[in-house]
Every structure is written in structure tokens, then in C-alpha cells.
C-alpha positions in Angstrom: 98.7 101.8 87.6 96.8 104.1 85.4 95.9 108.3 86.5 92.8 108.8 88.4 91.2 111.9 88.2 90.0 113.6 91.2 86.7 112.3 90.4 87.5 109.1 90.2 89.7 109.2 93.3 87.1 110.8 95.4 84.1 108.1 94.0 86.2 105.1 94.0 87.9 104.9 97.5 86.1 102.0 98.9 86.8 100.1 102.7 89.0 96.9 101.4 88.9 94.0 103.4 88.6 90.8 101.4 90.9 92.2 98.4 93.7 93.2 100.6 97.2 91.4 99.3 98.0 89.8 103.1 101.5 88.6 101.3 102.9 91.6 99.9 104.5 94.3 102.6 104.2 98.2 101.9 107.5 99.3 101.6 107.9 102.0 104.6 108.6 104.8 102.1 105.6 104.5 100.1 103.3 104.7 104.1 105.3 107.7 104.5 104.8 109.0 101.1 100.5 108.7 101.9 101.2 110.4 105.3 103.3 113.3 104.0 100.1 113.8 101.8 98.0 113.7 105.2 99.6 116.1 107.0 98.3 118.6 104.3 94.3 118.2 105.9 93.6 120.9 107.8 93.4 121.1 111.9 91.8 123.8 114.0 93.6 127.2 114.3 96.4 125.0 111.9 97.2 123.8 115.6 98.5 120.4 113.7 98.3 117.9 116.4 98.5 114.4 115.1 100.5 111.8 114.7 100.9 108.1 113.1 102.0 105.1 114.9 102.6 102.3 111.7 102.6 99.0 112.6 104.6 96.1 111.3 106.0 94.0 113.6 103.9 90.9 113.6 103.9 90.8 117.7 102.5 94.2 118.3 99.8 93.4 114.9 98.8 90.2 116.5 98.1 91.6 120.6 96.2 94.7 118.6 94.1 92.2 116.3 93.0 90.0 119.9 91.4 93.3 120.8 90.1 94.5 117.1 88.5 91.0 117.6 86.7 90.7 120.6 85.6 94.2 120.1 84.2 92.9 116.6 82.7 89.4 117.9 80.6 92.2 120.5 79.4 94.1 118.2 78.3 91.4 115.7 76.7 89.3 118.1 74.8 92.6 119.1 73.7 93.2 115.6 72.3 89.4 114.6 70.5 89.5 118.1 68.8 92.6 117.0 68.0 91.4 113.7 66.5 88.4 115.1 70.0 86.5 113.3 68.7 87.6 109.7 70.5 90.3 108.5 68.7 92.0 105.1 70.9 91.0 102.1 73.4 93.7 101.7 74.0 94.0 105.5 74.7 90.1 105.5 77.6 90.9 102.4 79.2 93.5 104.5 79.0 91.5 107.5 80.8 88.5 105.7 83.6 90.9 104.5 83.8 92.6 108.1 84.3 89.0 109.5 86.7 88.2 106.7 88.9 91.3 108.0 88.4 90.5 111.5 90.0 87.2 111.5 92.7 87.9 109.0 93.6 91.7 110.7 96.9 90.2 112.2 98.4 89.6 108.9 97.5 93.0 107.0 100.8 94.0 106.1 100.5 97.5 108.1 98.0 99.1 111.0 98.1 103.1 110.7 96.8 104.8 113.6 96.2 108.1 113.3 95.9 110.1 116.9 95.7 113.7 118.1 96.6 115.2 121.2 94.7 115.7 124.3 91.7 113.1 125.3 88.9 114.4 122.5 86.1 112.9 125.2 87.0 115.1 128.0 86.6 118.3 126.0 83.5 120.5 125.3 81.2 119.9 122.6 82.7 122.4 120.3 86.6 121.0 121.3 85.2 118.0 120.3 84.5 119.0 117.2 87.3 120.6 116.7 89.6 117.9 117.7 88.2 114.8 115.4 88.3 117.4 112.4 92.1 117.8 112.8 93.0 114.4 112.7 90.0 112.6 110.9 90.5 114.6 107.8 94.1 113.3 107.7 93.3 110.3 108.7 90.6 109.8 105.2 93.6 112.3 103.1 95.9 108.8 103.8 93.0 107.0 102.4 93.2 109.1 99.5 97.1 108.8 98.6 97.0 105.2 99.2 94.3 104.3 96.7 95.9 106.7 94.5 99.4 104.4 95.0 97.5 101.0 94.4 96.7 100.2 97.8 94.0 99.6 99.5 92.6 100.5 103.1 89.5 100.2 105.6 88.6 103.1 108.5 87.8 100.8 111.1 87.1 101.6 114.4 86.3 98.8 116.7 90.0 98.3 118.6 88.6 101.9 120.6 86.1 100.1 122.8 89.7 98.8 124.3 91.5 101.7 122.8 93.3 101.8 127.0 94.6 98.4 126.2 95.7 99.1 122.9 97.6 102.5 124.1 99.7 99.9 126.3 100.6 97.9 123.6 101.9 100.5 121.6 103.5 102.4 124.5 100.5 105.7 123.2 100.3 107.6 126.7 96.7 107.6 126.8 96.1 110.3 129.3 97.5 112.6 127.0 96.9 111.1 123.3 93.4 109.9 121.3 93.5 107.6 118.9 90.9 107.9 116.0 91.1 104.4 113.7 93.0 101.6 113.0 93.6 101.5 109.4 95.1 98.1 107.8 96.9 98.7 104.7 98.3 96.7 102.2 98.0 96.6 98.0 95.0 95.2 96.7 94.1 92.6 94.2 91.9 93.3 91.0 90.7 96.8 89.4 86.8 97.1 89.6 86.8 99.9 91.8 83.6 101.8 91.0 81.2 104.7 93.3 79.1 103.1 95.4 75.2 103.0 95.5 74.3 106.0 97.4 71.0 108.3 98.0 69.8 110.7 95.0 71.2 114.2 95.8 68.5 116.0 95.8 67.0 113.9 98.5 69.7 115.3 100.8 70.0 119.0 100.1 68.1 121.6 102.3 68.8 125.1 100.7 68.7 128.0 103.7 67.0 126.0 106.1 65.8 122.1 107.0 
């Protein structure tokens, strides 16, 4: 796989749902390769208090893809019903490619969850704050070193509307541990990465104040 610049890293890392390679397992060394990486994001007062929980086993990826799915069927129903079941065009594409995930997310060949400690809801607003940005820049820094390895991922979020259930399935002691995405992982198929459509700049930027 050729180089990528940092450039080309940062403006190609795209969610990958319908090109994930469902056949091919991630060896375990090359998922703790990407997480290695991770684990060089920063966390508040370098308090560093995350962890992964990787899954493989088929069992455990097929009880946490039930929830992912009933959580997904919710909130797409919700969405159609508001948009009177006409989505506009590029909505309708992404919703296709959610759907595809959804069904399929028992066979992605791994799940990374990345989690911090302590329940982040419970916690002021500034502890809030302070608790996603030491696990959710991690969490995207895996991203990162896995498109950079040929493999492709998607920060999905939906299993946390039963994120209780999930803990039991995993054996995650909820009381005392938050989990922030479920992130399937596996190589992809083809190479046309490219930046995605996005706002002008300037459209965006308020110098000094709003």
C-alpha cells in the first residue's frame, strides 16, 4: 500500500461500511499495532484512562450487532417519519450504506470499543468535557493508523442507546466504565479514497469573536 502523507491521511479517512472485506480477519497484532498508536492522543491532566475491548468471537459480535440493530431500525424509522419517508438524495445514499452496515455488523471481522473510566454522564459539564476528549481523540487516532495500514473503519454510535445491555455482554462494569463507539474494522476493498464535500472555510472561521 502506497505512503500517505499527513494530508492525505487526515482528508481521506472516510466511515467504511459497504467496502469493508467481511472475509478477511485483522490479524490481532496489526489491531494492537493501531491502538499502540491511540494511546499517544492526549487525555486531561495525561490522566490516561481508557481502554479497548476488541471483539472477535462471532457469539459476543452477533448478541452486540442485535442491539447495534434495533437501536439503528429506531432511529431510522425516526428519521423517514420526519422526512415524510423521502429522504433528499445524499441522505438517502448514506442511509443505504448505514443499512448495509447494520445488517452485515455481525460479520465485520472486529468491534473496537474504546471506553474511559468513570460514567462521563454523571459528571459536570466541564468533566464532561474532559472525559470524551480523553478517549474520543484515541478513539479517531485508531481511525487514523488503521487507514494508514489498509483498513478501513466506521465511528458508529448507535449500540449506546443499550450501551447497559452491551456492558453485560462484554462483562464492561458499567457503573464504573463508559463506553464511547463501536468501531467495526476490517481491510477494505478498492483505492478511491478522496476528501469529502465539505463547507468553504471561510464560511466557518470567526476571528476574535462570533
Amino acid at each position: 500500500m502506497p505512503q500517505l502523507t499527513p494530508d492525505q491521511l487526515l482528508s481521506t479517512t472516510r466511515a467504511v461500511r459497504k467496502r469493508l472485506d467481511f472475509e478477511r480477519p485483522v490479524p490481532r497484532a496489526l489491531i494492537e499495532e493501531c491502538i499502540a498508536l491511540a494511546l499517544q492522543a492526549p487525555t486531561a491532566s495525561n490522566s490516561q484512562p481508557w481502554s479497548f475491548v476488541v471483539v472477535t468471537d462471532p457469539a459476543q459480535k452477533a448478541a452486540l450487532a442485535a442491539w447495534y440493530l434495533k437501536s439503528y431500525d429506531a432511529y431510522a424509522g425516526a428519521r423517514y417519519e420526519a422526512a415524510d419517508g423521502e429522504l433528499p438524495t445524499a441522505m438517502e445514499r448514506m442511509a443505504s450504506s448505514a443499512r448495509y452496515l447494520a445488517d452485515r455488523m455481525h460479520e465485520v471481522p472486529a468491534m473496537v470499543i474504546p471506553c474511559v473510566e468513570g460514567r462521563i454522564d454523571q459528571r459536570s459539564s466541564e468533566g464532561q468535557a474532559a472525559g470524551w476528549g480523553s478517549i474520543v481523540q484515541a478513539g479517531w487516532s485508531f481511525c487514523l493508523a488503521a487507514r494508514a495500514r489498509g483498513l478501513g473503519t466506521c465511528w458508529t454510535t448507535l449500540h449506546l442507546s443499550y450501551e447497559r445491555e452491551c456492558a453485560e455482554i462484554l462483562g464492561i462494569p458499567y457503573e464504573e466504565v463508559t463506553q464511547s463507539a463501536l468501531i467495526p474494522t476490517g481491510f477494505y476493498t478498492g483505492d478511491t479514497f478522496k476528501p469529502a464535500p465539505r463547507d468553504d472555510v471561510s464560511s466557518l472561521i470567526r476571528w476574535d469573536r462570533w
